[in-house]
C-alpha positions as CSV (number, residue, x, y, z in Angstrom):
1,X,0.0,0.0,0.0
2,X,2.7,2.8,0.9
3,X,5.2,1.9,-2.4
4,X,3.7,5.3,-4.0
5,X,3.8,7.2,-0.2
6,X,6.2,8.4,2.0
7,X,4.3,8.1,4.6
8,X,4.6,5.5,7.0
9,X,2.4,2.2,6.4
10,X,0.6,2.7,9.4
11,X,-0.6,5.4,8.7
12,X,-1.8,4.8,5.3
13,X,-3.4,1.5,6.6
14,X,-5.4,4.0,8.7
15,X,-6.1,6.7,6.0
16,X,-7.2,4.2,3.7
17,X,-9.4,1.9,6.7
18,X,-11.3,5.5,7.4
19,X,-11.7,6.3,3.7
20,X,-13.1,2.7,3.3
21,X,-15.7,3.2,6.5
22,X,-16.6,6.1,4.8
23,X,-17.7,4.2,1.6
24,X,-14.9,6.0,-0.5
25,X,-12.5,3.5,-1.3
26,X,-12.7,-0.2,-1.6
27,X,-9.3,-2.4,-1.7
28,X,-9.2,-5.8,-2.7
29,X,-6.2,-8.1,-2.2
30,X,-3.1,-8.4,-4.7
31,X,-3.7,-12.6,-5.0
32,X,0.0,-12.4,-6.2
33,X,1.1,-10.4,-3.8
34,X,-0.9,-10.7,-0.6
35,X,0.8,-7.8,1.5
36,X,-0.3,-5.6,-1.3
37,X,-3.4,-4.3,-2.3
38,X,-5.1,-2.6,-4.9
39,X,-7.4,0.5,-4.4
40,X,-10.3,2.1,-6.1
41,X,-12.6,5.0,-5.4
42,X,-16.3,4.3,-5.4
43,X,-18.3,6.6,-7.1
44,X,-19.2,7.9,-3.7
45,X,-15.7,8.5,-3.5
46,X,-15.3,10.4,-6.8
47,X,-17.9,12.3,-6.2
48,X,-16.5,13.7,-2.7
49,X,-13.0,14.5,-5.0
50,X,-15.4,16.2,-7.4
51,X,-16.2,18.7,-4.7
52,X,-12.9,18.7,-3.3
53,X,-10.9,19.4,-6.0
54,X,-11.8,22.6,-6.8
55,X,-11.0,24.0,-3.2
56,X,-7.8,22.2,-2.7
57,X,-6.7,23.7,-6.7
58,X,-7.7,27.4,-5.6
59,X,-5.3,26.8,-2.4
60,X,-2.7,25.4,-4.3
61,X,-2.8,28.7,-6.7
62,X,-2.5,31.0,-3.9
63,X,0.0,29.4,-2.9
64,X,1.8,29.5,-5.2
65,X,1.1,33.4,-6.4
66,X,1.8,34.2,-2.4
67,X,4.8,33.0,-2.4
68,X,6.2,34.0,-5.7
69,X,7.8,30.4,-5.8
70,X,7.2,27.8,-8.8
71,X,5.1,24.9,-7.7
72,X,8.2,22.2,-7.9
73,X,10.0,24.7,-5.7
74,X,7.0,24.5,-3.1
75,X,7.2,20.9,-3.4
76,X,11.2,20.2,-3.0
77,X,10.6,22.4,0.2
78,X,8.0,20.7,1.7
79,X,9.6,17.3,0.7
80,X,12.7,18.8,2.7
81,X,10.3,19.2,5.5
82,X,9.0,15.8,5.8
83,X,12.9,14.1,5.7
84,X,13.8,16.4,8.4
85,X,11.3,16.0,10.2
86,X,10.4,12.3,9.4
């Protein structure tokens, strides 16, 4: 589940259990792999993104025109970040 992350497992075992409860996600088991797992939004799901989206877009824009900096500078910064701090 975390090979795309850097988060820790643990907490993306927990991210994705709550976005399951919420009837956003649904995982089923890699049979060929069985300590991975594949994961799909349900419509549900996309639909919540849908709304979402937008909102989280407009932040990233300000952002970005605040701070005068590229969005791949913003990024390499806040990747900084999480090593330091990780």
């Amino acid at each position: 589940m975390g090979l795309y992350s850097a988060m820790h497992k643990t907490k993306v075992s927990r991210a994705v259990r709550a976005l399951e409860q919420r009837r956003w996600l649904r995982r089923e088991t890699n049979m060929a792999n069985r300590r991975e797992e594949f994961l799909w939004l349900t419509a549900r799901g996309k639909q919540a993104f849908r709304e979402i989206a937008p909102a989280l877009q407009m932040f990233e824009n300000a952002l970005v025109e605040r701070t005068g900096h590229s969005r791949a500078d913003i990024l390499a910064t806040l990747d900084a970040i999480e090593r330091a701090i990780g």
